[in-house]
MILUMMAR-284638 format. One record per residue (C-alpha): x, y, z; residue number from 1. Coordinates in Angstrom, 2 decimals. Layout:
BEGIN
+---------+---------+---------+-----+
|      c1 |      c2 |      c3 | seq |
+---------+---------+---------+-----+
|       X |       Y |       Z | NUM |
...
+---------+---------+---------+-----+
This chain:
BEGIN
+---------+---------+---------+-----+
|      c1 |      c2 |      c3 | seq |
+---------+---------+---------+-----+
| -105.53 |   56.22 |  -13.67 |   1 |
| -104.08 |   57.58 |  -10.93 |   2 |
| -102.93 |   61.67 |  -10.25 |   3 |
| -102.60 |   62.54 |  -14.26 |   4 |
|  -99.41 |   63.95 |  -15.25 |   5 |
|  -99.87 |   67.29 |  -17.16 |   6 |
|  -97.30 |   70.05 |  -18.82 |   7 |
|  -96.99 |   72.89 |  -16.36 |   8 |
|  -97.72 |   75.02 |  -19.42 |   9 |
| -100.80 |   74.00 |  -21.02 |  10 |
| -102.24 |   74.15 |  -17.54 |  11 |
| -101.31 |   77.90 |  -17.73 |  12 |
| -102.66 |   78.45 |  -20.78 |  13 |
| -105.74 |   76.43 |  -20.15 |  14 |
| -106.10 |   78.61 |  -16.55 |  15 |
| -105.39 |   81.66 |  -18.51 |  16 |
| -108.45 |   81.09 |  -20.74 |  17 |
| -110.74 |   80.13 |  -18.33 |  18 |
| -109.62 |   83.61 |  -16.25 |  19 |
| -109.55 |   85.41 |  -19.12 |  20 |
| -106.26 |   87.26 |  -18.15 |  21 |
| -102.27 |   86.46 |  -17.29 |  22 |
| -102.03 |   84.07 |  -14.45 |  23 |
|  -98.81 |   83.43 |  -12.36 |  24 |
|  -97.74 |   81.25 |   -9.50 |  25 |
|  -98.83 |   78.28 |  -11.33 |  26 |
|  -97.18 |   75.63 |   -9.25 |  27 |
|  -98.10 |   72.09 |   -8.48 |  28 |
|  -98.47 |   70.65 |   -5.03 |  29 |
|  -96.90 |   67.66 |   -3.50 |  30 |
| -100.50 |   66.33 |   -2.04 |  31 |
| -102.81 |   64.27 |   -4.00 |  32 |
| -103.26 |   60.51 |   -5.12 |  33 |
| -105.52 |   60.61 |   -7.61 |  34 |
| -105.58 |   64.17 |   -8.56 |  35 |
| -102.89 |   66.97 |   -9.91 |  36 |
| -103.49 |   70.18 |   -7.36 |  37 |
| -102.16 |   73.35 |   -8.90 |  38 |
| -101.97 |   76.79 |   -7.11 |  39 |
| -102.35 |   80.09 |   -9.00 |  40 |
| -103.09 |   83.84 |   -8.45 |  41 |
| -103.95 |   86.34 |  -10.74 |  42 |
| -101.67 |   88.88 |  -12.11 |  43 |
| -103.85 |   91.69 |  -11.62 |  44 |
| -105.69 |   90.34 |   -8.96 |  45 |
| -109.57 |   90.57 |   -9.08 |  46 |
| -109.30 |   93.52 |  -11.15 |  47 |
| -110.64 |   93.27 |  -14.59 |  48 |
| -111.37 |   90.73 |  -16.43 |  49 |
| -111.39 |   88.01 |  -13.68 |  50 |
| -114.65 |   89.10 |  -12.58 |  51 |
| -116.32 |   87.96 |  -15.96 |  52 |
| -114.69 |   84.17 |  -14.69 |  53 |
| -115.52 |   85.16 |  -11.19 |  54 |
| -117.83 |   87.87 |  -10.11 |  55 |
| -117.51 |   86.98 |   -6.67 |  56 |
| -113.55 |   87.16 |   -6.43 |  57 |
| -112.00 |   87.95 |   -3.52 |  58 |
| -108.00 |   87.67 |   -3.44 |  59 |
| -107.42 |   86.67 |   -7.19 |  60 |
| -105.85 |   83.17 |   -5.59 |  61 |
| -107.09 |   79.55 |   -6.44 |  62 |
| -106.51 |   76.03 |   -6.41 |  63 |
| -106.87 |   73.98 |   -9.42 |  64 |
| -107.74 |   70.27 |   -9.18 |  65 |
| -107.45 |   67.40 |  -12.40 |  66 |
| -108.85 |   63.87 |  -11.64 |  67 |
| -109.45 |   61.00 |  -14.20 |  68 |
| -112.82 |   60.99 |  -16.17 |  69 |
| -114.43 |   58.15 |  -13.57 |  70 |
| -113.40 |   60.65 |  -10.45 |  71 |
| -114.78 |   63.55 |  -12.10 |  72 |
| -118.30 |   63.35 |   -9.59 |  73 |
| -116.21 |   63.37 |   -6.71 |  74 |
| -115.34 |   66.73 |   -7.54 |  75 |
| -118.79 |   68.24 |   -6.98 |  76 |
| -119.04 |   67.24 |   -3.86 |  77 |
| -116.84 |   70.30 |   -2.64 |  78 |
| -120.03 |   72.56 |   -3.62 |  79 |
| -122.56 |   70.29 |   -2.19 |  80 |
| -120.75 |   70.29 |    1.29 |  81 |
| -119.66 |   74.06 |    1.62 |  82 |
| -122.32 |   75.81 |    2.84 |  83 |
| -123.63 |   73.00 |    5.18 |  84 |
| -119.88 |   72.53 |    6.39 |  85 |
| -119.97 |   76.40 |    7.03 |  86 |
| -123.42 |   76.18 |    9.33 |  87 |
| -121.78 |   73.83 |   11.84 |  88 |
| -118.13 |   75.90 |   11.96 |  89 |
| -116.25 |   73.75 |    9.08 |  90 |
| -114.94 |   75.93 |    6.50 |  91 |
| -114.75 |   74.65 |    3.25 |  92 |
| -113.39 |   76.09 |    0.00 |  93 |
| -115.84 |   77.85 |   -2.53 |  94 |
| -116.33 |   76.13 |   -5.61 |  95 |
| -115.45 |   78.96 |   -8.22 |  96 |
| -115.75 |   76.38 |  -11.81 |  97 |
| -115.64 |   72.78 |  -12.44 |  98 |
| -116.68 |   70.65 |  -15.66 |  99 |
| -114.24 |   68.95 |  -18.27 | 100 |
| -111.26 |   70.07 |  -20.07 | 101 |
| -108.84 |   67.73 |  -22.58 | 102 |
| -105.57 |   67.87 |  -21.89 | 103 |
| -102.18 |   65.78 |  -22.89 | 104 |
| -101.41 |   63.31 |  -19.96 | 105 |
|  -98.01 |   61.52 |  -19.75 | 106 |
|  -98.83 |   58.94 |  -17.91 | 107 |
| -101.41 |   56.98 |  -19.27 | 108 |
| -101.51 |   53.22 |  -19.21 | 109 |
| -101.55 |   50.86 |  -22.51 | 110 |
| -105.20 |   50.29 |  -22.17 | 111 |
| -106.20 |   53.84 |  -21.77 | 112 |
| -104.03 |   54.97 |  -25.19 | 113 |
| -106.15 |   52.44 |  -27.12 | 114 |
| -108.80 |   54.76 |  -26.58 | 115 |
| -107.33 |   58.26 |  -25.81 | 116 |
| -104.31 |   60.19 |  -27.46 | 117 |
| -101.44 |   60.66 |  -25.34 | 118 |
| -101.95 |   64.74 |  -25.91 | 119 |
| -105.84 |   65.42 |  -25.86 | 120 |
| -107.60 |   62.96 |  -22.73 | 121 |
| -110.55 |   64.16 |  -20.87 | 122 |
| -109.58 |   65.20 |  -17.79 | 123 |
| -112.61 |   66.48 |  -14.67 | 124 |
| -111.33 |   70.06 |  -12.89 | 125 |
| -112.49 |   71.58 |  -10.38 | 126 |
| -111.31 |   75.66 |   -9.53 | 127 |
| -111.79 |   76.27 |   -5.86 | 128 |
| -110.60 |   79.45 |   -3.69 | 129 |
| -107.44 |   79.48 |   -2.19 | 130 |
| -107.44 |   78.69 |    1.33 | 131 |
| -105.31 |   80.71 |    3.96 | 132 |
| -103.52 |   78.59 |    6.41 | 133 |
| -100.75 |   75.87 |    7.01 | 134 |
| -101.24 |   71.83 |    6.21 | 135 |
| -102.41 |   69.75 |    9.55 | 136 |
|  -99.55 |   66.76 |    8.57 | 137 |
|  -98.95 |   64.30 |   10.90 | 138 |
| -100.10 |   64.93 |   14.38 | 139 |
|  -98.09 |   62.58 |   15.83 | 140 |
|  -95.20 |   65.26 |   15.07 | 141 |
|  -94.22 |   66.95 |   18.25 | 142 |
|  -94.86 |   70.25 |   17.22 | 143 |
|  -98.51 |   69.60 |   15.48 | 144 |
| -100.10 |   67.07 |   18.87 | 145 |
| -101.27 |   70.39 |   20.35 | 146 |
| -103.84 |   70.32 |   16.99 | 147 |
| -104.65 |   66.57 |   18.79 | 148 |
| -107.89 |   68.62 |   20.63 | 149 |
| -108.75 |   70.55 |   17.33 | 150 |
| -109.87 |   67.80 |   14.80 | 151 |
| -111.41 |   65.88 |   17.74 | 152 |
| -113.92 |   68.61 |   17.62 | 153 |
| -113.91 |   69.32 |   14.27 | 154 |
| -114.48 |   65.70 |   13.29 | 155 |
| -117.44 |   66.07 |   16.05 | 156 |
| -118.53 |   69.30 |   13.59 | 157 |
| -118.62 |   67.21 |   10.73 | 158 |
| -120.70 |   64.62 |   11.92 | 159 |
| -123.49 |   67.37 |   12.44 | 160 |
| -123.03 |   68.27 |    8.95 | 161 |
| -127.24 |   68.68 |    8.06 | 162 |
| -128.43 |   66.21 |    4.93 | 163 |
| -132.13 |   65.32 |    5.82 | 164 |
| -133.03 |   66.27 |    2.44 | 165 |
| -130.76 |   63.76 |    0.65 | 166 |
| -130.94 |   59.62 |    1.36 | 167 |
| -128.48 |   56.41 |    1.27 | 168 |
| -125.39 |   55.32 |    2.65 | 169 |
| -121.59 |   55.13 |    1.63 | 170 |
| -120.09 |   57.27 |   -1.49 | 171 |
| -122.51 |   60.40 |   -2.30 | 172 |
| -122.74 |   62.23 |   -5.67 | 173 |
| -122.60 |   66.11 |   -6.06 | 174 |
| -126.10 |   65.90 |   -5.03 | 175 |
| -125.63 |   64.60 |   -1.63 | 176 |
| -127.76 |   60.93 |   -2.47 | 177 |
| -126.03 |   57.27 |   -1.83 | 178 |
| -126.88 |   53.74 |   -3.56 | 179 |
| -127.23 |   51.81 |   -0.40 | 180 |
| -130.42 |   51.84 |    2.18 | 181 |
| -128.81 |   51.12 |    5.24 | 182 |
| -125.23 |   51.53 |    6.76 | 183 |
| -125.20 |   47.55 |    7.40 | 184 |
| -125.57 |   47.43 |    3.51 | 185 |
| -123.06 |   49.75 |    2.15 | 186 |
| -120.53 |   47.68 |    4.93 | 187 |
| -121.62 |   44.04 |    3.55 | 188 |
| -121.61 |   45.60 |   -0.42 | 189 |
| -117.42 |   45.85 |    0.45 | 190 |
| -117.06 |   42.78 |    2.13 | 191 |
| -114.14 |   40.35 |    0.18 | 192 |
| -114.08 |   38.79 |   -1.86 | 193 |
| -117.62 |   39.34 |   -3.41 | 194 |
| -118.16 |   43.20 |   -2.21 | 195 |
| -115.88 |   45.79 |   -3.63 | 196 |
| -117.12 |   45.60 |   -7.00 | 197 |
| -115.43 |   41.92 |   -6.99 | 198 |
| -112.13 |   43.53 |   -6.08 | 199 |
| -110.69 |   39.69 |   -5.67 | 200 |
| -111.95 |   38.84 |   -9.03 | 201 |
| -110.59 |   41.58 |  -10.82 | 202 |
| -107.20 |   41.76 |   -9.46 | 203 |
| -105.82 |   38.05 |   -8.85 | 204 |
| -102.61 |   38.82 |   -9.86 | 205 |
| -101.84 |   41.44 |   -6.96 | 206 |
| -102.15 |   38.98 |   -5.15 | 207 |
|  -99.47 |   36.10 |   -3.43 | 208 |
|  -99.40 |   32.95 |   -5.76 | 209 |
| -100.17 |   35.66 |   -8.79 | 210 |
|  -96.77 |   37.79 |   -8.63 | 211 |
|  -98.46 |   40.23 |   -5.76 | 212 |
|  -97.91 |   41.07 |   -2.23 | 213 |
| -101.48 |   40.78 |   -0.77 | 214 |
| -102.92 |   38.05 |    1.04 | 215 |
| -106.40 |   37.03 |    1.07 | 216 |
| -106.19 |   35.13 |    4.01 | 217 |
| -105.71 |   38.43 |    5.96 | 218 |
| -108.81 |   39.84 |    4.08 | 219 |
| -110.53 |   37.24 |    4.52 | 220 |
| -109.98 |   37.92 |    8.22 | 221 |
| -110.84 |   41.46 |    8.28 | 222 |
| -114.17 |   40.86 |    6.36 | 223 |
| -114.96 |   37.83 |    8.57 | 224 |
| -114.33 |   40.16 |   11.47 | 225 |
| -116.11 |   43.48 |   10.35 | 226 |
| -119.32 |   41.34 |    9.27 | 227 |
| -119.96 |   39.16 |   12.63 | 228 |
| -119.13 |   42.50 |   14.71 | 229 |
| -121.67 |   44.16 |   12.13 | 230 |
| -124.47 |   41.74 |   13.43 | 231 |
| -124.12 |   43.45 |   17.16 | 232 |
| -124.98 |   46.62 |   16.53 | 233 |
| -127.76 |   48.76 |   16.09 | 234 |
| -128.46 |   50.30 |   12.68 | 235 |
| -127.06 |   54.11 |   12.81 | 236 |
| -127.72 |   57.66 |   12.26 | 237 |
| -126.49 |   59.05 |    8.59 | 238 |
| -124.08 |   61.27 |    9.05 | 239 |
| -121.07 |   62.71 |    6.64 | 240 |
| -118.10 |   60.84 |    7.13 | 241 |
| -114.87 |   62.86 |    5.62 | 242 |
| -112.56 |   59.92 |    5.33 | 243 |
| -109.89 |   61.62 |    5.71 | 244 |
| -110.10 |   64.28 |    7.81 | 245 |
| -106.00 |   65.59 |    8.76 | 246 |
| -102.99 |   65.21 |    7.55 | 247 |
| -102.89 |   67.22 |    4.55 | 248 |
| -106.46 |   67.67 |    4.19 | 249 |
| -107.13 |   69.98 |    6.90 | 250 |
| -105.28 |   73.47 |    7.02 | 251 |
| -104.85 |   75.28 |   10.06 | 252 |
| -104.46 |   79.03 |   11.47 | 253 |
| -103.07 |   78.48 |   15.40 | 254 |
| -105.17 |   75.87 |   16.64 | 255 |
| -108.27 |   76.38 |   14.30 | 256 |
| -109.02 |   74.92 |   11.36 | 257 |
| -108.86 |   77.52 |    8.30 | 258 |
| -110.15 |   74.86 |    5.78 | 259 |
| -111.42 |   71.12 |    5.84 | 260 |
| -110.27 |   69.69 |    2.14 | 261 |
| -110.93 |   67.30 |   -0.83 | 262 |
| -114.50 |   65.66 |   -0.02 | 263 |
| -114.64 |   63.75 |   -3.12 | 264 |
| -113.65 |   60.40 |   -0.78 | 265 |
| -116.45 |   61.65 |    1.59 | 266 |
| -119.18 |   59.07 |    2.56 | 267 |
| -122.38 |   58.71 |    4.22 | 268 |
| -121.99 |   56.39 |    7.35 | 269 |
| -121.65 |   56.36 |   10.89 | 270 |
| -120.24 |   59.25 |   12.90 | 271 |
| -117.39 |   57.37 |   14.47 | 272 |
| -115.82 |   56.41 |   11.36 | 273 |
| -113.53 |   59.78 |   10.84 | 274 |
| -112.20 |   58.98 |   14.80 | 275 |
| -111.41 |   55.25 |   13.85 | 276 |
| -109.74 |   56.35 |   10.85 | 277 |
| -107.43 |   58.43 |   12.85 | 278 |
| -106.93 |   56.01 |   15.52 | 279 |
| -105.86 |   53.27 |   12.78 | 280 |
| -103.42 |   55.88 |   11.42 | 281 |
| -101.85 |   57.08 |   14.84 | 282 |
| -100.60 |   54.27 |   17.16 | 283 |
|  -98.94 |   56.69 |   19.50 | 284 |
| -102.36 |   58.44 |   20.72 | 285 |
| -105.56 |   56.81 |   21.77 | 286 |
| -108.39 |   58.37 |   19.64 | 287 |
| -110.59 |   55.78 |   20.61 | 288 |
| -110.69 |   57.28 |   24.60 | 289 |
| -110.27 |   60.87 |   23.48 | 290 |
| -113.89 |   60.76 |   21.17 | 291 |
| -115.19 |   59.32 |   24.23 | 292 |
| -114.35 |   61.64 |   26.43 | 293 |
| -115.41 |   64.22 |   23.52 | 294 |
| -119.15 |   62.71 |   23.84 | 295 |
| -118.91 |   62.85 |   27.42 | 296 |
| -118.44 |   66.32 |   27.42 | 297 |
| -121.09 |   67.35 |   24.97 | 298 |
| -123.61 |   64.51 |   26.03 | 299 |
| -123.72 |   62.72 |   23.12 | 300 |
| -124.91 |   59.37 |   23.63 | 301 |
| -123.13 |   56.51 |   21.22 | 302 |
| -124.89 |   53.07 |   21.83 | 303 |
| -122.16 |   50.21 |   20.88 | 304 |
| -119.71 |   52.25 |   20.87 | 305 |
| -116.74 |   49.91 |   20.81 | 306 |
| -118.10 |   47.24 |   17.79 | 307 |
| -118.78 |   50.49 |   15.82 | 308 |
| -115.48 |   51.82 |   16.09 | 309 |
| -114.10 |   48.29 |   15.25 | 310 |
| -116.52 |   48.03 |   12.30 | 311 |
| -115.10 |   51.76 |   11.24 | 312 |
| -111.75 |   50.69 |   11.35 | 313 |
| -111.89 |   47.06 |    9.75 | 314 |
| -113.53 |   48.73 |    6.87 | 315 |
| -110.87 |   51.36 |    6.32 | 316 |
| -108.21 |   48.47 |    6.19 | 317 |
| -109.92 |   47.10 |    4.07 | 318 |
| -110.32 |   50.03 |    1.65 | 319 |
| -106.59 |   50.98 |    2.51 | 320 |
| -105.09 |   47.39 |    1.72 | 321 |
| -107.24 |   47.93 |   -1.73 | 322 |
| -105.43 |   50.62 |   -2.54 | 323 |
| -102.08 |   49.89 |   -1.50 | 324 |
| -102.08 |   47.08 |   -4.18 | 325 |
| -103.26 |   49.85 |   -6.56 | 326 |
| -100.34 |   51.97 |   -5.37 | 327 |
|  -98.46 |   48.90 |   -5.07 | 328 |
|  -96.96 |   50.16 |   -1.77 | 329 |
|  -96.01 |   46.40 |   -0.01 | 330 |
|  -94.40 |   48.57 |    3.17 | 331 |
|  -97.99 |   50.33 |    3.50 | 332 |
|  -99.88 |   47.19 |    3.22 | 333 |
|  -97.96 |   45.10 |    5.98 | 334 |
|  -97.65 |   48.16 |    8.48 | 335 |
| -101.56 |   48.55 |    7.74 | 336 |
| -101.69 |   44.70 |    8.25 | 337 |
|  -99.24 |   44.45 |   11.61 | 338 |
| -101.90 |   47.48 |   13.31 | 339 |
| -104.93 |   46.05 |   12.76 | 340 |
| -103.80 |   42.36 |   13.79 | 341 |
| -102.84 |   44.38 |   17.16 | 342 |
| -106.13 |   46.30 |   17.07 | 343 |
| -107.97 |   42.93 |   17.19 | 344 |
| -105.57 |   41.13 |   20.18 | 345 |
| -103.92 |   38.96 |   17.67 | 346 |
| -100.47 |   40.45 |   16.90 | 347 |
|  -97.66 |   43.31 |   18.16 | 348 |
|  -97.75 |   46.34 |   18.87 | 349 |
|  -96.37 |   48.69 |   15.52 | 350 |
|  -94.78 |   51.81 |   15.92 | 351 |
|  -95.42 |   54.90 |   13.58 | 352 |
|  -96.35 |   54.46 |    9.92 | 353 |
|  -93.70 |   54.56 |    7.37 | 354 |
|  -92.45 |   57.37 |    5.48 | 355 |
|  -93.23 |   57.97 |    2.65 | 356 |
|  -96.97 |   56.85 |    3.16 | 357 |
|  -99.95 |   56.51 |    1.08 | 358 |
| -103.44 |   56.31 |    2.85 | 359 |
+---------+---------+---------+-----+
């Protein structure tokens, strides 16, 4: 499933238990592929009884989060990272409640009302404070490139995120652990067309030949690429990778971040990989020269630099060509294919990414 569709008003009511008390504001926000992101305050603020919900209340505001049953892990993740994102100068929200809550969802597919009525289907939540500041968006917006310097650093923050008690590579649970041993194993496990969980197996039919619009000769060129760069480089340093740091998961006060967003993407992988993903995203700024002028500075040493950052990037496409068949946005997946054909020499330059665009 992708972001659940729910009645405005039995997420009141269900907020309104939880809080034990009226709630109001309840509005939904744009944001979100996979989940439904509510905001709310309390109408009597932390007065009351909130603080039998929440002892530790604050401002009586929250965010409310809804994924599908097989996202629901990702939603931990917020409490794992918090306090360690705090130690390095990331803030992240607090993690008031989550668990599991059955709600009515309108938009669930065939398959999934063979097995689930249409108005009681588990749904993971998560309740998180409410976050002061404005949405990063695009930096390549005239008014936000000043923020250009900001997530540089921040990125840089994250990196030094501290998890030397917790092992693996690529997705993490709520405990911090991964499945793979090694960085080169988590890349190779989404390789195409056997990695992926046999994406190419599964989904034939999205692609050309089978009614789709993608084309496995340009995966097939992506993996090809991403695994023979793979073989130059040295095995790396585990470090949290956001995936997706900006854009509307990063708010802002001025020029600092207020709030770094949504970790339930978040990996375990090399430290360039949040700067590649940026530079994929942006052609109109060169990430690449600005993280290396970011080490520079702080005298952080990066051996193979430029076949990690390729490696970084050639696995996002691939991850983001995934979903944009799951999303089935075709303008997405052939602006994502024209900028990494220029990224590796073998195609035109692409100007900014389409609106409306899902990464």
């Amino acid at each position: 499933m992708l972001q659940p569709v729910l009645d405005i008003e039995e997420v009141t009511a269900f907020l309104e238990s939880w809080a034990g008390g009226a709630v109001r504001g309840v509005s939904q926000f744009s944001n979100g592929h996979v989940s439904s992101v509510f905001g709310f305050e309390m109408v009597d603020g932390v007065d009351g009884l909130l603080k039998g919900a929440d002892p530790d209340a604050e401002s009586g505001k929250y965010i409310v989060r809804f994924v599908s049953p097989e996202n629901a892990e990702g939603l931990k993740k917020d409490r794992f990272i918090a306090p360690r994102a705090a130690a390095v100068g990331i803030p992240v929200p607090r993690v008031v409640k989550h668990g599991e809550v059955e709600l009515a969802v309108a938009n669930l597919s065939d398959e999934e009302k063979l097995y689930n009525p249409e108005e009681s289907y588990p749904l993971g939540f998560a309740i998180c404070d409410w976050m002061p500041g404005e949405h990063m968006d695009d930096l390549q917006l005239e008014d936000r490139r000043f923020l250009i310097p900001t997530a540089v650093r921040s990125i840089d923050l994250i990196s030094k995120i501290d998890i030397s008690d917790t092992k693996g590579f690529g997705w993490f649970d709520g405990e911090g652990n991964a499945e793979y041993e090694t960085w080169r194993d988590y890349v190779a496990s989404q390789a195409f067309p056997l990695g992926g969980d046999n994406f190419y197996e599964r989904r034939r039919d999205w692609f050309v030949g089978r009614g789709g619009f993608l084309e496995e000769s340009v995966f097939q060129l992506v993996t090809d690429r991403m695994m023979s760069t793979m073989e130059r480089i040295p095995e790396v340093e585990r470090s949290v990778v956001h995936m997706e740091f900006g854009f509307d998961n990063t708010l802002v006060v001025g020029d600092e971040v207020s709030a770094a967003l949504d970790w339930d993407n978040s990996i375990i992988g090399d430290h360039l990989y949040d700067g590649a993903w940026n530079d994929l995203h942006a052609p109109l700024f060169d990430y690449k020269q600005l993280f290396a002028d970011q080490y520079a500075a702080t005298g952080r040493v990066v051996e193979s630099f430029d076949d990690r950052w390729l490696v970084c990037q050639l696995h996002v496409v691939l991850q983001a060509l995934q979903w944009f068949g799951v999303s089935k946005n075709e303008t997405a997946y052939h602006w994502t294919k024209a900028r990494i054909l220029f990224l590796l020499g073998e195609g035109p330059a692409v100007g900014r990414q389409p609106a409306p665009y899902s990464s």
